[in-house]
TIVEXSE-280541 format. One record per residue (C-alpha): residue number from 1; x, y, z. Coordinates in pm, 1 decimal, padded with zeros to 6 digits. Example, Ala and Ser with C-alpha at 12.3 -4.5 7.8 and 13.67 -1.06 7.14 Angstrom:
BEGIN
  num        xx        yy        zz
    1   01230.0  -00450.0   00780.0
    2   01367.0  -00106.0   00714.0
***
This chain:
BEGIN
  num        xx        yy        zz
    1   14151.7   09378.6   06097.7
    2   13836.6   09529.9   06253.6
    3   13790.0   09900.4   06094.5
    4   13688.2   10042.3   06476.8
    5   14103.3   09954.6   06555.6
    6   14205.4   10195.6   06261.8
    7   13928.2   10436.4   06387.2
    8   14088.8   10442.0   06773.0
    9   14410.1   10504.8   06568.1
   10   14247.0   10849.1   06379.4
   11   14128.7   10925.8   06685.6
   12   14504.1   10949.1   06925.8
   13   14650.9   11080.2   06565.4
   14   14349.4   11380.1   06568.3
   15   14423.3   11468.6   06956.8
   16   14801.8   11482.8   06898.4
   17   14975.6   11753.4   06686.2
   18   15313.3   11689.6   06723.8
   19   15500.0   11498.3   06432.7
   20   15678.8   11262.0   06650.8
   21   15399.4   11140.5   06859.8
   22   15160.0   11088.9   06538.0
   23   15507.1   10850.7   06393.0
   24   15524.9   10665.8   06700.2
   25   15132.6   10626.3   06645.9
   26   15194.5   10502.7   06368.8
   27   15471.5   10293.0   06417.2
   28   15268.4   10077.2   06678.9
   29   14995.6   10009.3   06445.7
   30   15235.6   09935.8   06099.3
   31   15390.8   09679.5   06329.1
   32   14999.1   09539.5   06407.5
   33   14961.7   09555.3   06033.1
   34   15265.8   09383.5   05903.1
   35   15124.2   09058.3   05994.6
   36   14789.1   09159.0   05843.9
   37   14697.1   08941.7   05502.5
   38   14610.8   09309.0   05306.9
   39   14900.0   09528.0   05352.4
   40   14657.0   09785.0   05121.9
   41   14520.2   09904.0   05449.8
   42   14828.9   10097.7   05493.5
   43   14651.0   10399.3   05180.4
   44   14364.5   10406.7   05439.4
   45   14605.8   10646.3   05673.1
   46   14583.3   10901.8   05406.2
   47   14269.5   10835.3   05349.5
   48   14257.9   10661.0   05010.8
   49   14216.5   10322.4   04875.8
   50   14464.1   10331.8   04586.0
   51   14852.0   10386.5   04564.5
   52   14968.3   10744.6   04578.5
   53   15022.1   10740.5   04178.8
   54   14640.3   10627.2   04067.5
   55   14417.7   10909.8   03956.8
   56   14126.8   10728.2   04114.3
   57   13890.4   10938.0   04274.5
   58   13582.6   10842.7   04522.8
   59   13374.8   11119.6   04332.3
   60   13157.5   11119.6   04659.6
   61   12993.2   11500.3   04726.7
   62   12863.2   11622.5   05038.4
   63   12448.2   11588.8   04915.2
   64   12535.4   11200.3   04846.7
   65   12698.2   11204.0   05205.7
   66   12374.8   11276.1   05378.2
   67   12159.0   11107.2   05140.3
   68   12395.8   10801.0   05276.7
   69   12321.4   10912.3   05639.8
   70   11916.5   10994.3   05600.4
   71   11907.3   10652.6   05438.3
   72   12110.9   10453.5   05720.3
   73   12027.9   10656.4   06033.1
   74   11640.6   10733.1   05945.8
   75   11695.4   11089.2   06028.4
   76   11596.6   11344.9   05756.7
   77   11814.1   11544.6   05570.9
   78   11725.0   11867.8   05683.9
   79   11794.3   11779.6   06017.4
   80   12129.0   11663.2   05897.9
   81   12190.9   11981.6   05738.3
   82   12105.0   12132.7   06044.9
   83   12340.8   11960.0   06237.3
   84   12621.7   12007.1   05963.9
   85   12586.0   12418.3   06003.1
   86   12625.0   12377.2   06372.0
   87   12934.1   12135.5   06335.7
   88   13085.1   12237.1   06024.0
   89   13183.6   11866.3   05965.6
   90   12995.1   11620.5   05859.4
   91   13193.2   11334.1   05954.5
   92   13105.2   11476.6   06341.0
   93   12749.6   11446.4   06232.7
   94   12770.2   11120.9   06102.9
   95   12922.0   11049.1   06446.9
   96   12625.6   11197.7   06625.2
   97   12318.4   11037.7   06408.5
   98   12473.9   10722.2   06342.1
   99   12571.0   10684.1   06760.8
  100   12189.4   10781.0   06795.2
  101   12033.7   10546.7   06617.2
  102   11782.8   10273.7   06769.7
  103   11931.4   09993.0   06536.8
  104   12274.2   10077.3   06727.5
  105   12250.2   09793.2   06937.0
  106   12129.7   09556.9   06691.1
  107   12464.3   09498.3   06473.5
  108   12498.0   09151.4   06337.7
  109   12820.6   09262.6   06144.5
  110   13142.5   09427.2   06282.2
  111   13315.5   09605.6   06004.7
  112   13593.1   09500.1   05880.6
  113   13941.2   09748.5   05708.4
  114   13918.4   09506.3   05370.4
  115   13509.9   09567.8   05386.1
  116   13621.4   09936.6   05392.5
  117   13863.7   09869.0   05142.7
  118   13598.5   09608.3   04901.1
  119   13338.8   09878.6   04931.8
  120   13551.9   10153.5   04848.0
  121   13777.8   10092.2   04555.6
  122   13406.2   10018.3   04377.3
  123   13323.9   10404.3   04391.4
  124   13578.3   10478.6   04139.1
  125   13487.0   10231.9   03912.1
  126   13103.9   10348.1   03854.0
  127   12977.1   10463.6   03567.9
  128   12676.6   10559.6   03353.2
  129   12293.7   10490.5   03435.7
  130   12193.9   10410.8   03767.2
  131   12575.7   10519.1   03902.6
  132   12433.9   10744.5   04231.8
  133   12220.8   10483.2   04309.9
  134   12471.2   10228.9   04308.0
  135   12690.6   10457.5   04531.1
  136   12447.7   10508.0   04796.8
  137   12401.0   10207.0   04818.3
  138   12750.4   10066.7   04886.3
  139   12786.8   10370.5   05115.8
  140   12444.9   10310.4   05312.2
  141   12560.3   09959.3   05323.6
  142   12895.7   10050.1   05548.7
  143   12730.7   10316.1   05726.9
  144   12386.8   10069.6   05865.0
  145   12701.2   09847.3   06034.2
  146   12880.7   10102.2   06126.3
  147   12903.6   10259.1   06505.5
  148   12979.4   10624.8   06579.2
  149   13337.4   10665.0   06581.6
  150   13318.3   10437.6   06223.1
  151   13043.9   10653.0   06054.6
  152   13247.2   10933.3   06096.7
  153   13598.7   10841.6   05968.7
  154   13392.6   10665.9   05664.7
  155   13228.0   11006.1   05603.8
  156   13565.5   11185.2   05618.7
  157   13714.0   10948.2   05444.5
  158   13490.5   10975.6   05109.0
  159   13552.3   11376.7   05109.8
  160   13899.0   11319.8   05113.3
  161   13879.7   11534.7   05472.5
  162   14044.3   11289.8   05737.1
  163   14166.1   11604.3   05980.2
  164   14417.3   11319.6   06114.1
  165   14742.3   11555.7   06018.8
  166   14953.8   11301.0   05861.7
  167   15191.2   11349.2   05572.6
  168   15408.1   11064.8   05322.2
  169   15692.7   11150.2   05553.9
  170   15541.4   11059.9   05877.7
  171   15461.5   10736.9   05737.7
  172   15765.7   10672.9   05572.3
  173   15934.2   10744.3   05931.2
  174   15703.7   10542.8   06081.2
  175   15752.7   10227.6   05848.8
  176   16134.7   10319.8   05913.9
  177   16044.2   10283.1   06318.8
  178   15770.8   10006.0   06259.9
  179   15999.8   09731.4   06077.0
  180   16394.4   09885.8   06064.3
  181   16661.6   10006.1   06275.1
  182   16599.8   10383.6   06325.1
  183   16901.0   10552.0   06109.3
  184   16938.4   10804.2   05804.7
  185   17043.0   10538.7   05555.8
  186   16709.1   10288.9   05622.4
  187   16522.5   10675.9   05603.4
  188   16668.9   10764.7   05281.2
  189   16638.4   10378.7   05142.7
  190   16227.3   10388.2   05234.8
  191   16215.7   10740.2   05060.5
  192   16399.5   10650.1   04753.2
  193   16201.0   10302.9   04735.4
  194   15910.2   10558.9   04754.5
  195   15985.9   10807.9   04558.1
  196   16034.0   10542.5   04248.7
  197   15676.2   10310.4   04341.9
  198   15437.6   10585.6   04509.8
  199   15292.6   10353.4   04643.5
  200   15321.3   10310.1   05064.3
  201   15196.0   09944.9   05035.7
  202   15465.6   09783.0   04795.1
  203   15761.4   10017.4   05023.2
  204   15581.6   09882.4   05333.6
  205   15592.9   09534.8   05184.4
  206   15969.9   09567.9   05060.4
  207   16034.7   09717.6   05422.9
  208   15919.6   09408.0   05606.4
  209   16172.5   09217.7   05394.8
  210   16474.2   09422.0   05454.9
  211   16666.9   09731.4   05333.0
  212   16780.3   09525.5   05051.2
  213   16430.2   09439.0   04922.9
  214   16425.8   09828.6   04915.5
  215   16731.3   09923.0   04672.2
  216   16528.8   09659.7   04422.1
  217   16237.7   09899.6   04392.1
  218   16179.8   10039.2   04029.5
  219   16067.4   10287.8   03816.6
  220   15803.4   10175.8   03598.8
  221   15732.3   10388.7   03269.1
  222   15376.5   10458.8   03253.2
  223   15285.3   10479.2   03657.3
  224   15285.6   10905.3   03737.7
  225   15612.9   10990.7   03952.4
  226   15618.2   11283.9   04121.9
  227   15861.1   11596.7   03972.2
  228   16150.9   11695.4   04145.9
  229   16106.6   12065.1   04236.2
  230   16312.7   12379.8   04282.6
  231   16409.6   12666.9   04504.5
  232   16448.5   13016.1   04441.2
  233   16755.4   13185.3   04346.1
  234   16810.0   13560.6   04401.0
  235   17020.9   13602.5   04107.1
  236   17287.7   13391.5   03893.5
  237   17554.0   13485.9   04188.5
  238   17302.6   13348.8   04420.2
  239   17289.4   13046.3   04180.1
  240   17643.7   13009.1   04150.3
  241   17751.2   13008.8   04470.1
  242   17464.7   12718.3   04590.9
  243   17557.9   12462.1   04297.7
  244   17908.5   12530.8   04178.9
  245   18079.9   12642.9   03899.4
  246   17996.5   12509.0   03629.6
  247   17651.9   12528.0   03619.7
  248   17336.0   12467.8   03379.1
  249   17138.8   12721.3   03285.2
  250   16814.9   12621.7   03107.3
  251   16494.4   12865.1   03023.7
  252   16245.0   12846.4   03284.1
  253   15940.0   12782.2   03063.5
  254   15610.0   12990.7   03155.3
  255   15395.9   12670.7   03122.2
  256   15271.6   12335.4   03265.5
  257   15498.1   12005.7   03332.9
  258   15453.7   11682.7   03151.4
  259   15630.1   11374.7   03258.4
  260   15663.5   11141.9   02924.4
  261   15598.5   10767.3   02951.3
  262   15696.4   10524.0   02698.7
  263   15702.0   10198.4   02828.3
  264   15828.9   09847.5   02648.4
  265   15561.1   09754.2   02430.2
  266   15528.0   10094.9   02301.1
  267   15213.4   10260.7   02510.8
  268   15270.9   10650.2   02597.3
  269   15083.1   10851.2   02858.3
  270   15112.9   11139.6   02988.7
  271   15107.4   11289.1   03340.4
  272   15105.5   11649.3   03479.2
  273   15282.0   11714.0   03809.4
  274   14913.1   11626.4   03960.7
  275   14969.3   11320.1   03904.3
  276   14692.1   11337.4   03638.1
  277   14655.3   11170.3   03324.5
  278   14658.6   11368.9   03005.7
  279   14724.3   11127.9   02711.2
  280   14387.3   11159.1   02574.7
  281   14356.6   11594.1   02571.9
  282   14688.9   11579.4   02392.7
  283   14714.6   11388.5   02054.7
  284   14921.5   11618.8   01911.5
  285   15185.6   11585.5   02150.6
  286   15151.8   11204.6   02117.9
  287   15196.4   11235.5   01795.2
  288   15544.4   11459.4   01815.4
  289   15662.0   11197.9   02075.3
  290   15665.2   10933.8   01800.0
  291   15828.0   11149.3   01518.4
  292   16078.5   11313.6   01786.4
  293   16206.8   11055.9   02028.5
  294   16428.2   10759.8   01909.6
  295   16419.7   10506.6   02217.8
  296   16229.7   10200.4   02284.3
  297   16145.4   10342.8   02658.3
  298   16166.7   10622.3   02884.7
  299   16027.8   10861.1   03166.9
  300   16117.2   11240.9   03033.0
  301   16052.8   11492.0   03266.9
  302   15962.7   11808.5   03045.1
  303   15750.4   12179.4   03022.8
  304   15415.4   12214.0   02745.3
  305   15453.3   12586.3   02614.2
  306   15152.6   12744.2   02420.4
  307   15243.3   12989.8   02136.6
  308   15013.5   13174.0   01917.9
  309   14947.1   12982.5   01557.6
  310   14963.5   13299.5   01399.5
  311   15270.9   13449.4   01526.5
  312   15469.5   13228.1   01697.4
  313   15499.8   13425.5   01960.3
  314   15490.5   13219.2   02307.9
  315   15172.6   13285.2   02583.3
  316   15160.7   13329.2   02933.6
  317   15051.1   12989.2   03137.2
  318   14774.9   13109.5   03168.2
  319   14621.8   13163.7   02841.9
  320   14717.3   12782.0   02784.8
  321   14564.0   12600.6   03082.1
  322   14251.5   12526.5   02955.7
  323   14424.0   12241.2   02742.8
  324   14474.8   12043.1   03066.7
  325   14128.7   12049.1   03165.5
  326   13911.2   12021.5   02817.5
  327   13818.3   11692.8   02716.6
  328   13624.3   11775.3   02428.8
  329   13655.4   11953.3   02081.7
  330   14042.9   11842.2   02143.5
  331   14122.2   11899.0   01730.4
  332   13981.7   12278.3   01775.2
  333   14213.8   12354.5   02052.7
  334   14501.5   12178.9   01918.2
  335   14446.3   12490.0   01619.2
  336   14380.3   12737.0   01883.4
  337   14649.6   12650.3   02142.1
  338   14894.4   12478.0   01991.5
  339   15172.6   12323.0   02235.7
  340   15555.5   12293.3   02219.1
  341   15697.7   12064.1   02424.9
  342   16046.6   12156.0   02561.8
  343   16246.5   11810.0   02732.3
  344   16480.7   11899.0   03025.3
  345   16573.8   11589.6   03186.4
  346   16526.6   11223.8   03167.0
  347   16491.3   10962.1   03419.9
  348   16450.3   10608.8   03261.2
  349   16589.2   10493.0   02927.9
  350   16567.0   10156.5   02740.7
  351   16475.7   09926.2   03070.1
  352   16731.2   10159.2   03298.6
  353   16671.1   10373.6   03593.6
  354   16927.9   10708.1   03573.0
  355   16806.3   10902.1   03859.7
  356   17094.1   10833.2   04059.5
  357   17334.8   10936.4   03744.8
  358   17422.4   11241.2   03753.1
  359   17242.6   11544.7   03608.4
  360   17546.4   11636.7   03304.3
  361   17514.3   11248.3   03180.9
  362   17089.9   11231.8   03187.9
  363   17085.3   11522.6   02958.0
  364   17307.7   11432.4   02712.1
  365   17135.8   11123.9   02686.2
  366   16823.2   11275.0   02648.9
  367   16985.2   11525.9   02366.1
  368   17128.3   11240.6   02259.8
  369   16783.6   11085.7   02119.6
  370   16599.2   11423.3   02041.1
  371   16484.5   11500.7   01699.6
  372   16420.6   11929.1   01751.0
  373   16151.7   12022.2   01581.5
  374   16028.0   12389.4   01683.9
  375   15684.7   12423.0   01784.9
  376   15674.7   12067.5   01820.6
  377   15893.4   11888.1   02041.0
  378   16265.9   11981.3   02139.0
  379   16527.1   11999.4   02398.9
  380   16512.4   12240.3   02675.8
  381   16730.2   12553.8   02574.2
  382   17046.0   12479.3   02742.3
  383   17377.1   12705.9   02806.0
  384   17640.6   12498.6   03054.6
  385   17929.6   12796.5   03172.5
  386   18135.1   12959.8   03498.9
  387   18086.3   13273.4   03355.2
  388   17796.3   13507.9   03557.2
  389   17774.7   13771.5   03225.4
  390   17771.9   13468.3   03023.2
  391   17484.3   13338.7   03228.4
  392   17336.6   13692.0   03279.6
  393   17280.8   13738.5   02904.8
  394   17171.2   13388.7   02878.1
  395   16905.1   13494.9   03146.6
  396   16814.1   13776.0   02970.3
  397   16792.4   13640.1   02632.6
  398   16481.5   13376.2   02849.5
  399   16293.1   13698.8   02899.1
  400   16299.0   13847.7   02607.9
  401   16126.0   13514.8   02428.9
  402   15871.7   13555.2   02684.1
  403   15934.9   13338.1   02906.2
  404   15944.8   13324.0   03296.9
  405   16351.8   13294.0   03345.6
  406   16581.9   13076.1   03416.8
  407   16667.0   12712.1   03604.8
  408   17022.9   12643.6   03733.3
  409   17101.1   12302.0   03781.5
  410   17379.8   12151.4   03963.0
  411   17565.6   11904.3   03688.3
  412   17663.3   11657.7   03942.8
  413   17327.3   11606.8   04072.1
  414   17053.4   11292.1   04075.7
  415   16683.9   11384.0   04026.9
  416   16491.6   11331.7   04364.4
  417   16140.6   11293.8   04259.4
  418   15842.0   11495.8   04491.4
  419   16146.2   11672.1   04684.4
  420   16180.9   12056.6   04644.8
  421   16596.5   12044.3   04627.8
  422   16902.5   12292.9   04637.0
  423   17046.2   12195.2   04336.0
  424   16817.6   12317.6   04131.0
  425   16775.5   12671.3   04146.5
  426   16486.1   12886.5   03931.2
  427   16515.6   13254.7   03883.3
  428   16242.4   13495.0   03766.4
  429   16226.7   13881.6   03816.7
  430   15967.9   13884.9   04052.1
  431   16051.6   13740.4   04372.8
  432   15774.2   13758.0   04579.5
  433   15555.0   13524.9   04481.4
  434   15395.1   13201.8   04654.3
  435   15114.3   12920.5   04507.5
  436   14887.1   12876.2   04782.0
  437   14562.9   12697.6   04791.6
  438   14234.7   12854.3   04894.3
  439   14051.8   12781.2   05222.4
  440   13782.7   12992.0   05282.9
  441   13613.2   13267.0   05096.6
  442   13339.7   13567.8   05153.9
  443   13084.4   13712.2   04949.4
  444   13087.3   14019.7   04828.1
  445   12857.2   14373.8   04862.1
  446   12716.0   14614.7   04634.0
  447   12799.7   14521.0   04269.6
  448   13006.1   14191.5   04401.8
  449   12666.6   14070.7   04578.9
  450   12673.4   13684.5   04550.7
  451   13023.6   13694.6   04415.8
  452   13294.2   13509.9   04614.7
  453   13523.0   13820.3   04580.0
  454   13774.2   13767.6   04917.6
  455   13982.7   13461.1   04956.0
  456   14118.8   13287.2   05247.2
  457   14471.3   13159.1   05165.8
  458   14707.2   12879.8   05325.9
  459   15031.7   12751.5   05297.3
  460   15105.1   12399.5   05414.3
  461   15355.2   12308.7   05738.4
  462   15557.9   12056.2   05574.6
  463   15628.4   11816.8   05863.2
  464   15279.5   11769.9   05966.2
  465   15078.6   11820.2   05611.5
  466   14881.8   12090.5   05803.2
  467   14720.9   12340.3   05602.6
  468   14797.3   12685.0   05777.7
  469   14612.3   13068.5   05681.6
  470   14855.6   13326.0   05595.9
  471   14604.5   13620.4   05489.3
  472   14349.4   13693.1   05225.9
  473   14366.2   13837.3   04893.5
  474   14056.5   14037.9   04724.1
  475   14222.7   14226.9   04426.2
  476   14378.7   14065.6   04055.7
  477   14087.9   13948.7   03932.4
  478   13889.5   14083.2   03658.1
  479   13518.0   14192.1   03706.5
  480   13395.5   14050.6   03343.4
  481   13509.6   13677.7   03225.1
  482   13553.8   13824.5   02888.7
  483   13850.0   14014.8   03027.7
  484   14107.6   13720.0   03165.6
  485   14090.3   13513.0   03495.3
  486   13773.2   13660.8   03694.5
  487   13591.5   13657.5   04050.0
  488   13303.1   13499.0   03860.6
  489   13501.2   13208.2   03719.1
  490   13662.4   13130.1   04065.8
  491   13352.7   13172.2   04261.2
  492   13215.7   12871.3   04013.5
  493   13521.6   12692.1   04091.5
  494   13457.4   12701.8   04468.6
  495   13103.3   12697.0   04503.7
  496   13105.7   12297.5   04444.4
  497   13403.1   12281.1   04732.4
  498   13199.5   12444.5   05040.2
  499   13208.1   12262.1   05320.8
  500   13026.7   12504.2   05559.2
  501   12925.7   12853.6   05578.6
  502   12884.8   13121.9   05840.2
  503   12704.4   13485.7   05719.1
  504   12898.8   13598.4   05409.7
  505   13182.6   13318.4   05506.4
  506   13210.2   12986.8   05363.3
  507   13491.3   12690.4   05456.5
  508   13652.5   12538.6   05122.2
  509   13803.5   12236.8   05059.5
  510   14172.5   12282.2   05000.1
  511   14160.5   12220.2   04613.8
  512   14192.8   12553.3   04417.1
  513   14574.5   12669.2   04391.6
  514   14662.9   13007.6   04300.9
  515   14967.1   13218.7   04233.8
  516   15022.8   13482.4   04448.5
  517   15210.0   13848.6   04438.4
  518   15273.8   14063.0   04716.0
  519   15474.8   14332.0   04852.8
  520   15616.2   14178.3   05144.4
  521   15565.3   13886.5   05467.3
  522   15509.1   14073.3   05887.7
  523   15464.2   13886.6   06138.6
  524   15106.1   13840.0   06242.5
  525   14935.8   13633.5   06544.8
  526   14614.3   13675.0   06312.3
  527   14674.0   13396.5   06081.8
  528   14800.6   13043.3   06225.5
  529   15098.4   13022.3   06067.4
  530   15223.1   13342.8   06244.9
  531   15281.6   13551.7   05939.4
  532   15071.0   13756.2   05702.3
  533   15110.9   13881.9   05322.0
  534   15092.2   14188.9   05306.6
  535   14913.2   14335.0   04964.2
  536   14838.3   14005.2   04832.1
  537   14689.8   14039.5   04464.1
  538   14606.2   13684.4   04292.0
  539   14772.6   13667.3   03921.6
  540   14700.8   13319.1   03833.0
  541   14500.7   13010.2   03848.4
  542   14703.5   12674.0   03848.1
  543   14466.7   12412.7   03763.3
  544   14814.9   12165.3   03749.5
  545   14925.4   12180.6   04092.1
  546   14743.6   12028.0   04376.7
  547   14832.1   12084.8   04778.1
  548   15134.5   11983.8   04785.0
  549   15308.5   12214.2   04570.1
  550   15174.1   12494.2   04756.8
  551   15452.9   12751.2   04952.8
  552   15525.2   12539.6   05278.0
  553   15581.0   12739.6   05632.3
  554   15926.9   12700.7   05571.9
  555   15940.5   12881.9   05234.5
  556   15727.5   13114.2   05401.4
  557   15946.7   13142.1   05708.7
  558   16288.5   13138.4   05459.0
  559   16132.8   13413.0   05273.4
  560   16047.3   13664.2   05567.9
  561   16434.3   13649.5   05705.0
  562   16509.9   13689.4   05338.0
  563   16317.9   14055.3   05357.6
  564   16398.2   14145.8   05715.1
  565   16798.9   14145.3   05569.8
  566   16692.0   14368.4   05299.4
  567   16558.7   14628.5   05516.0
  568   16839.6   14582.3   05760.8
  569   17102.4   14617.1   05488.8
***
């Protein structure tokens, strides 16, 4: 398939917002592609060359990006810079030089998708001396054959920055519209075949072949899944009434998830709910997996809890986060930050899928081949009951061992991995509270002078993927690193991620996710999702969640009628 057919594609995706327009988009080209030889060409939408589960990364940054350009289109860097202020996009500048080039007319190739692909899925796969050099170069290479429209998708492509507006479920509708009757059950069979695979080219593949191609799909221990996530409760009436009597009750841990691979021939690894590897940064848990879980394989969803060596006493997420993202000096911090990890649920055990059994069976088979060990590895604390002071003091009791509060699970439930569901419910004392990413910033004045000390914050519209600003926050940090989480340490953090700046403003890529407090949600024409925080203060950073766990517009939305009844009543 030529690459300047997927490119016309971007474009009418790019020039219409609405979700059911970009499907049916969509839909016409998956049913070009079915009968295409490389069915990978389907991760392209999304702009990626690997399945949805691989922690491959282009590693591509903006200064390679115009080295790319300077070297294909002959025009110098500064110029491109130039251009890039004006534009604030450098895939539109790629457009521009590359569609102004005298060798334009001169082509003696026509790129190809599985050129884009071949060149691609080498970037990853560099390493060591002479790696940026060998980058350009198979970037240059797809750029000098490239036209306009081309240059410019490849360029947005390689900063993971496609502006095309399309989310997993507008492809998974459009496969649904491409190659199936249009119904809920096909809808919910291509969502459950994807929520086991993540990976759109396999569902695509087991799609073309019928719904019954699609119930064969299979977890496989060792590929990341993503974690079923939960709403908010208002209290345990709340959380009664929206998943029956009985109900779970489990602590809420204040830490960082870890899905749990073991798969037949013995190999464990370790994913956060990033989707990132962590086997190698955590020995120690590897080591309490093999003294504290009797099965031959499994997927175990579960929470990583720091506690003090000294006194026992269990820390705040925050404190422990640094454990995800060290790779070196590993035995130190195993002394210094010591990790329990507490199980909760399981979803494959001994060659057998159970997330379709219900919840009250999965976790007594997962109790069922625990060894507790405290401060090592044990099950989730755990109080099944009808009875709301039962519950209360259970809650209560969460709090008191420091940690955030409570889940409450529906027993009858199966576990729907990336979905954020109603039957599982998590209650903490303070309720308003988002995680948001940041997507712009501003420097500060006076003694904040070349400090990134104001944040631009979005939340993400669900159906379309689109990231939307709610407001920005400019207070929780601390002045001095010494102190905790500081203006100084996120303005490193964000400096790398600029995309363009304006005066004191700068554009970020969506990376950096925070936790948010505030006081309350108005209405506000300001920001473009239509509402505003009001007294946003940020409390945390969350280097284990990406984009999309961020609050969506319809938390957002959810949470604003939520107040407006308070006041009311």
């Amino acid at each position: 398939m030529l690459y300047k057919e997927l490119c016309e594609v971007y474009e009418e995706l790019e020039k219409n917002p609405s979700r059911l327009k970009k499907t049916e988009i969509l839909a016409n080209f998956l049913k070009k592609l079915k009968h295409e030889k490389h069915l990978e060409i389907i991760y392209l939408l999304q702009g990626k060359t690997f399945p949805d589960y691989s922690e491959k990364e282009f590693g591509i940054s903006e200064q390679l990006c115009i080295k790319a350009l300077e070297k294909s289109s002959g025009i110098s860097a500064k110029d491109i810079v130039l251009k890039w202020k004006k534009y604030g996009d450098l895939g539109l500048v790629a457009e521009n030089v590359i569609w102004g080039k005298k060798q334009n007319t001169l082509f003696s190739k026509r790129l190809t998708t599985e050129k884009i692909l071949e060149n691609l899925k080498k970037l990853p796969e560099l390493v060591g001396k002479g790696t940026v050099d060998k980058k350009l170069a198979l970037i240059s290479e797809l750029l000098t054959s490239a036209s306009g429209i081309e240059a410019k998708y490849i360029i947005r492509t390689l900063l993971n920055d496609l502006r095309i507006g399309v989310a997993s479920g507008t492809i998974r509708d459009a496969i649904v519209e491409a190659v199936l009757e249009k119904n809920n059950e096909n809808l919910e069979a291509v969502q459950q075949s994807y929520d086991k695979a993540n990976d759109f080219a396999l569902v695509f593949e087991k799609a073309i072949k019928g719904i019954k191609e699609l119930h064969k799909t299979e977890l496989v221990p060792g590929h990341p899944l993503k974690v079923m996530l939960a709403l908010k409760a208002e209290s345990i009436a709340d959380g009664f009434e929206r998943v029956g009597k009985p109900a779970c009750f489990e602590y809420k841990y204040d830490g960082f998830r870890m899905l749990i691979n073991k798969d037949e021939k013995g190999n464990i690894k370790i994913f956060t709910r990033r989707l990132d590897e962590v086997t190698k940064q955590f020995p120690d848990v590897v080591k309490y997996i093999k003294e504290n879980i009797k099965a031959k394989s499994f997927i175990i969803d579960s929470e990583s809890v720091g506690y003090d060596p000294k006194t026992k006493r269990y820390k705040q997420f925050q404190d422990i986060s640094q454990r995800i993202r060290r790779k070196y000096d590993i035995d130190k911090l195993i002394k210094e930050l010591p990790v329990e990890i507490n199980a909760f649920d399981i979803l494959y055990l001994n060659g057998k899928s159970l997330i379709e059994e219900p919840f009250e069976k999965r976790s007594k088979l997962l109790r069922g081949i625990i060894d507790n060990k405290k401060y090592h590895l044990q099950a989730a604390e755990q109080l099944i009951t009808s009875d709301e002071k039962e519950a209360e003091k259970f809650y209560k009791q969460a709090l008191k061992d420091n940690q955030e509060g409570v889940m409450i699970k529906n027993l009858n439930s199966k576990y729907q991995p990336g979905a954020r569901v109603g039957h599982m419910l998590k209650l903490k004392p303070v309720e308003n509270e988002f995680d948001l990413v940041i997507t712009g910033a501003e420097y500060g004045t006076g003694k904040r002078a070349g400090i990134l000390s104001s944040y631009t914050l979005s939340c993400r519209n669900e159906k379309t993927g689109e990231l939307l600003e709610i407001g920005k926050a400019s207070t929780g940090l601390k002045e001095k690193e010494e102190m905790g989480l500081s203006y100084t340490e996120i303005t490193k953090k964000i400096k790398p991620l600029i995309t363009s700046e304006h005066g004191r403003e700068v554009k970020v890529k969506p990376k950096i996710v925070v936790t948010i407090i505030f006081q309350n949600i108005q209405r506000s024409p300001t920001y473009e999702s239509g509402f505003a925080l009001r007294f946003p203060r940020v409390t945390a950073l969350r280097p284990d969640r990406t984009v999309h766990d961020i609050a969506t517009l319809k938390e957002i939305e959810d949470e604003y009628k939520r107040m407006e009844l308070k006041i009311h009543y």
